[in-house]
GUNUBA-527819 format. One record per atom (N, C-alpha, C): residue in three letters; x, y, z. Coordinates in steps of 0.1 Angstrom, whole numbers, plus 2048, in hexadecimal, padded with zeros to 3 digits. Example, Ala and Ser with C-alpha at 12.3 -4.5 7.8 and 13.67 -1.06 7.14 Angstrom:
BEGIN
ALA8847C784E;ALA87B7D384E;ALA8847DF84E;SER8807EA847;SER8897F5847;SER88180084F;
//
This chain:
BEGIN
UNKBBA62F3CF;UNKBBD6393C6;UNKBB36443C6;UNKBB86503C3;UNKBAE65C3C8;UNKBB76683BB;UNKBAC66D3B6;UNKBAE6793AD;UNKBA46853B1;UNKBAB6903B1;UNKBA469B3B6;UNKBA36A13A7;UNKB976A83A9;UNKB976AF39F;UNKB936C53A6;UNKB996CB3A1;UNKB9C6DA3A7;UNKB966E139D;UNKB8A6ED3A0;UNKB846F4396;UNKB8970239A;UNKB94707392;UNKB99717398;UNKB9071F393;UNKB8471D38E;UNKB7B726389;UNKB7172E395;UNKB6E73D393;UNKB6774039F;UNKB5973F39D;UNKB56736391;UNKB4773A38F;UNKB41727395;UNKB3B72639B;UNKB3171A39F;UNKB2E713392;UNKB2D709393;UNKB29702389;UNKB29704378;UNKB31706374;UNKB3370F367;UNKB3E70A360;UNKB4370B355;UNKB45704346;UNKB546FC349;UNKB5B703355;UNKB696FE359;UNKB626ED364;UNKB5C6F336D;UNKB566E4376;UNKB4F6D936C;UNKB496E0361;UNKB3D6D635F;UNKB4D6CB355;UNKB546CF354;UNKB636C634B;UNKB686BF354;UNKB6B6C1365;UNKB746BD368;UNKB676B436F;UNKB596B5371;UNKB516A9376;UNKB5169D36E;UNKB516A635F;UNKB4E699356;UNKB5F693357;UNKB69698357;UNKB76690359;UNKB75685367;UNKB7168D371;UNKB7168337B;UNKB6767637C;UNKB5A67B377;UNKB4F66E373;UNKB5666636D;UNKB6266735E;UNKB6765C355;UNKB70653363;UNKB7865F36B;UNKB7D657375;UNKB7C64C37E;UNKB7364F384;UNKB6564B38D;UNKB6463C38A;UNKB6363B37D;UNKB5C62F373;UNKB6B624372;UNKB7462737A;UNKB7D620379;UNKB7F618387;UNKB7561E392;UNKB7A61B39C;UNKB866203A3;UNKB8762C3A1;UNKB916363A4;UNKB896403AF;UNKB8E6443B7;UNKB856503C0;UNKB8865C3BB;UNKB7E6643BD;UNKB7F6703B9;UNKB7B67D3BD;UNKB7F6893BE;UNKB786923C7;UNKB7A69E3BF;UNKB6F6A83BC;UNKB706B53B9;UNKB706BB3C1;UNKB7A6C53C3;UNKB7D6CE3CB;UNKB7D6E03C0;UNKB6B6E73C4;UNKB6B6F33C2;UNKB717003CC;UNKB7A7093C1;UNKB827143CB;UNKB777203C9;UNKB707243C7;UNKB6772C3C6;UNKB6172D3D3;UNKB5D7253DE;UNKB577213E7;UNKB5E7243F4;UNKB6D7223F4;UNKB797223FC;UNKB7F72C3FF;UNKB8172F40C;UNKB8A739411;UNKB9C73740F;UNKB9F73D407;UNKBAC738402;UNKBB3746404;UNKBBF74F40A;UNKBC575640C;UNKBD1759401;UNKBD67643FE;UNKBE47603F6;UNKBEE7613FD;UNKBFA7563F9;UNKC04758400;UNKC0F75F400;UNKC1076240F;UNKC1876E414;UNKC2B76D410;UNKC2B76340A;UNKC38760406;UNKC4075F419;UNKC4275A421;UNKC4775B42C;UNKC5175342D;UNKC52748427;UNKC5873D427;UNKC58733431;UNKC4E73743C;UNKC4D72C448;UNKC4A71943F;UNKC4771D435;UNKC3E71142D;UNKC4F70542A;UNKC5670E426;UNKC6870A426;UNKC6B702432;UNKC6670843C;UNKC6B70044C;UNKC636F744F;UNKC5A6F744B;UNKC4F6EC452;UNKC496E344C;UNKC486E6440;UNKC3F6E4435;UNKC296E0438;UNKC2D6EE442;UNKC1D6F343F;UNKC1F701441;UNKC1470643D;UNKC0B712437;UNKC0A71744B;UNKC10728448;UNKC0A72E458;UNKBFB736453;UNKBF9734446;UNKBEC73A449;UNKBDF73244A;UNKBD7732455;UNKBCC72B457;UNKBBD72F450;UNKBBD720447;UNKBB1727441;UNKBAE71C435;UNKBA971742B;UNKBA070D426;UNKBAF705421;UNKBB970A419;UNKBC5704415;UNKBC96FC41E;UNKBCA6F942A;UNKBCE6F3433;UNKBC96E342A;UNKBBB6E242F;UNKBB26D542C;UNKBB76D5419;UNKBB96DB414;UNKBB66D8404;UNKBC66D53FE;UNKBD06D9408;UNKBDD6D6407;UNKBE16C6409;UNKBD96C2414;UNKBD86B7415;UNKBD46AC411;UNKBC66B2409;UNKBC16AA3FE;UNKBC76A93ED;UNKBD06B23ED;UNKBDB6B33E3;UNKBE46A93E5;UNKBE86A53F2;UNKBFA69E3F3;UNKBF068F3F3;UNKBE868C3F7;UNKBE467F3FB;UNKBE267B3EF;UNKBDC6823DE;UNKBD567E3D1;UNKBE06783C9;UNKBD966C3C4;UNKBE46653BA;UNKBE266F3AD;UNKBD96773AD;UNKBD767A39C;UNKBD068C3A0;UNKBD669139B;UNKBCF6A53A0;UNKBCD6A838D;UNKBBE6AE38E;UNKBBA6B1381;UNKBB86C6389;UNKBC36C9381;UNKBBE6DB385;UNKBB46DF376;UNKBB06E537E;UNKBAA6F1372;UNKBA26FE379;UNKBA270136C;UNKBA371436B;UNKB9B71835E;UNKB9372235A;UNKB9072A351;UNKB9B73034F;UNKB9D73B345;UNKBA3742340;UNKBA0751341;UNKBA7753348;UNKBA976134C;UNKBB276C346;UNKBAF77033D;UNKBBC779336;UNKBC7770331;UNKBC576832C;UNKBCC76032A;UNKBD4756331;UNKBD475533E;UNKBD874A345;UNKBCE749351;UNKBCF74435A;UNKBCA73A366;UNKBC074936C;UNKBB6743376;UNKBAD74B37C;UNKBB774F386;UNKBB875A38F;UNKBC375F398;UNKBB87553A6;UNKBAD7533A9;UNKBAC7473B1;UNKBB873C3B1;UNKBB27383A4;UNKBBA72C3A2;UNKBCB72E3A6;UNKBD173539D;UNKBDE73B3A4;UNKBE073A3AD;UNKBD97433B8;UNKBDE7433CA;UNKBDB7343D0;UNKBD272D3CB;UNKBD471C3CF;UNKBDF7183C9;UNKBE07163BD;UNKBF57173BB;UNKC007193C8;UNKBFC7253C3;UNKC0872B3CD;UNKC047273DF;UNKBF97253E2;UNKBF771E3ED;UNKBFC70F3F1;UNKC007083E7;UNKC036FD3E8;UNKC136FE3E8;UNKC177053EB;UNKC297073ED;UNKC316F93F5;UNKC296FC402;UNKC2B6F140A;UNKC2D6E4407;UNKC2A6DE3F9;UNKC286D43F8;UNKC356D13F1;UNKC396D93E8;UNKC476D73E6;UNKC546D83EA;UNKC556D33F5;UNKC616D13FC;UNKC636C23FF;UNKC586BD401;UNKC556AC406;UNKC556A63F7;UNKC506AB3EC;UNKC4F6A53E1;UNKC4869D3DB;UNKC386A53E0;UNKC2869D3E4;UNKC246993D6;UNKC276A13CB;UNKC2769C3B9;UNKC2C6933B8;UNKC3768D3BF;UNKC426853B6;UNKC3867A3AB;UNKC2E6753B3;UNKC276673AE;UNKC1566C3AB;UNKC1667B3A9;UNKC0667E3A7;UNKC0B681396;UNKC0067D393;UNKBFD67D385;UNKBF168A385;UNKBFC69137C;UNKBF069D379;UNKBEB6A2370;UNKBDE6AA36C;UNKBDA6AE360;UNKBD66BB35E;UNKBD36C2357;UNKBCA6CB356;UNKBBF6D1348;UNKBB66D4351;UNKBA96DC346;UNKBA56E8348;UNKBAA6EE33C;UNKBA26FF33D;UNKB97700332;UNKB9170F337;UNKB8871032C;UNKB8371E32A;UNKB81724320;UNKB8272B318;UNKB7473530D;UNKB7273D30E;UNKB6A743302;UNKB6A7422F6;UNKB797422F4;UNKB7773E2E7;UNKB8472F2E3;UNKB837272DA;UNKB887202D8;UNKB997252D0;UNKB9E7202DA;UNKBAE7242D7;UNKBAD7352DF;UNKBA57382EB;UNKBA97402F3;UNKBAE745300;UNKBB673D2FC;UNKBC473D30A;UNKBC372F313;UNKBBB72430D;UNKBBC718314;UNKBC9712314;UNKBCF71130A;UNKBE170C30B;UNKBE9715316;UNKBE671D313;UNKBF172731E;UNKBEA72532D;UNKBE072632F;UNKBDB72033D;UNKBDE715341;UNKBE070B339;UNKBE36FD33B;UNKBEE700340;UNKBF9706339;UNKC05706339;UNKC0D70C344;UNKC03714348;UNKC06719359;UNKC0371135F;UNKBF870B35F;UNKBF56FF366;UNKC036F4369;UNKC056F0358;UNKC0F6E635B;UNKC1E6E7361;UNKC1E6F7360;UNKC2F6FC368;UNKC2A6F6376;UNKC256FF37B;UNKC226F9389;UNKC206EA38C;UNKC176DF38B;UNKC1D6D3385;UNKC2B6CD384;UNKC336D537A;UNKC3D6D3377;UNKC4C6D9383;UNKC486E4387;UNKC4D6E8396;UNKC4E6DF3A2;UNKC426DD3A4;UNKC426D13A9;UNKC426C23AD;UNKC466BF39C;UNKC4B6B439F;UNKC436AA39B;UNKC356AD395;UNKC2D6A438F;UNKC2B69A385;UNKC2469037F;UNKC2468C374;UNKC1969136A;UNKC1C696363;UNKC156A1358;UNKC0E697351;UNKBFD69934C;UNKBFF69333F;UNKBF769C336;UNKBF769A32B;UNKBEA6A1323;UNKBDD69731D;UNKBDA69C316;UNKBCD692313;UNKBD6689307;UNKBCC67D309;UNKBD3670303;UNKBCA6752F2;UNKBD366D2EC;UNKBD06692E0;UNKBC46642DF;UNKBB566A2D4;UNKBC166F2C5;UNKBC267D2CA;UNKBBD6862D3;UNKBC16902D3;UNKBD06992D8;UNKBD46942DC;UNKBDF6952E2;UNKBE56A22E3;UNKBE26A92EE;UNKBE46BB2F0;UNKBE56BC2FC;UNKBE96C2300;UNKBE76CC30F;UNKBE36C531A;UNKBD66C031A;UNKBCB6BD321;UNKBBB6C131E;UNKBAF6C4325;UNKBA26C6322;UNKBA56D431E;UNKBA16D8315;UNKB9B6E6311;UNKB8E6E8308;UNKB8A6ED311;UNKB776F1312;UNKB7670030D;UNKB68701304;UNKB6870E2FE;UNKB547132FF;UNKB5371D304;UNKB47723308;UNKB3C71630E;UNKB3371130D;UNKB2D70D316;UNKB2F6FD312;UNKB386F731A;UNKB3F6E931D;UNKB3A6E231A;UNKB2A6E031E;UNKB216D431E;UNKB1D6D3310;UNKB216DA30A;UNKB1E6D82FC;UNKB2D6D92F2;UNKB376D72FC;UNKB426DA2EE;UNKB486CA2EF;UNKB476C62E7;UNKB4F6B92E5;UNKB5C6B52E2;UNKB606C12E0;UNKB716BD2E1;UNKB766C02EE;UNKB726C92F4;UNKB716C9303;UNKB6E6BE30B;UNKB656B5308;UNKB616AC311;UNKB6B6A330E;UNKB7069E2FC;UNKB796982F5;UNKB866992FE;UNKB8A6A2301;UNKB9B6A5304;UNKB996A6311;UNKB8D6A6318;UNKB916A4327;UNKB8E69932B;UNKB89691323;UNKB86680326;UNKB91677322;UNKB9867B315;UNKBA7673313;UNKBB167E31D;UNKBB1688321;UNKBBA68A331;UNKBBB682336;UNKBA967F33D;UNKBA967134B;UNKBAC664347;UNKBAC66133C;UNKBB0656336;UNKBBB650336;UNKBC765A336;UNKBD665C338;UNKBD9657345;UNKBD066534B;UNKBD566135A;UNKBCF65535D;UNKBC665335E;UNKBC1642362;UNKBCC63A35E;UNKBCD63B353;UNKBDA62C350;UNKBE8631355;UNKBEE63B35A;UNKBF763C363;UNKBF663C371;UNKBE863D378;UNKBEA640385;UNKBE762F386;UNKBE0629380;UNKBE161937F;UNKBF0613381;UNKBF561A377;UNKC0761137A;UNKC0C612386;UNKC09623385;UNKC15623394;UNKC0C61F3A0;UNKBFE61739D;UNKBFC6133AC;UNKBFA6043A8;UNKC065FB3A2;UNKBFF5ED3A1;UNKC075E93AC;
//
């Protein structure tokens, strides 16, 4: 079992990673594998809409998506996240979206369990709606959605100015992985 976790944020190590580390460490502790994958670092192109991705189901453009597309279809569990950009997703993050086209024709979500954490300046500043792009795509594809478990029960992680200190942030992205842990358990007994 393998959970990736995806930081659409362009900044290095900063208030969106330091959530999705601490979600993967709760992971980790299960005996689950886990890998962060930062886009900030990655040559990622946008796509050209061509539709070769329809015929083949790969990508004609060569370039880091190749390898990270792959590490997408193979994950029992994909944690996306993103800061908050004008109110929805970082446009990084986006073109990795939209880069992963290819995957939906084979139907590489059907059994990935997915989540997401955004984060925010201010508390209640566009983390729902981020999520929620988040979760169409997800949901486009075919995924299994969860949000963060009870008692909070919302969206998923949403983090507000500096992470490492916000505790409902750490709160709502730790009952996320908690979800997913006990689903990606079932569907792999």
């Amino acid at each position: 079992m393998k959970v990736i976790g995806i930081v659409g944020s362009p900044r290095s190590n900063g208030n969106t990673e330091f959530l999705v580390k601490t979600a993967l460490d709760k992971i980790n502790e299960e005996n689950i594998d886990v890998e962060l994958i930062t886009l900030h670092d990655k040559n990622i192109n946008f796509c050209i809409g061509c539709d070769e991705c329809k015929k083949t189901n790969k990508c004609i453009i060569n370039d880091d998506m190749n390898e990270l597309t792959q590490k997408v279809k193979d994950a029992d569990g994909v944690i996306m996240s993103s800061p908050v950009y004008f109110g929805d997703m970082t446009g990084l993050a986006k073109t990795f979206i939209d880069r992963l086209r290819p995957l939906r024709n084979i139907h590489a979500f059907k059994n990935t369990v997915c989540g997401a954490i955004s984060t925010g300046g201010f508390r209640n500043g566009g983390q729902e709606s981020t999520i929620a792009s988040i979760h169409d795509f997800f949901l486009i594809q075919g995924g299994i959605i969860v949000g963060d478990d009870r008692p909070t029960a919302h969206y998923g992680g949403t983090g507000v100015g500096n992470t490492s200190e916000d505790d409902v942030g750490i709160t709502t992205s730790i009952n996320l992985v908690n979800r997913m842990i006990y689903l990606i358990k079932l569907l792999n007994k």
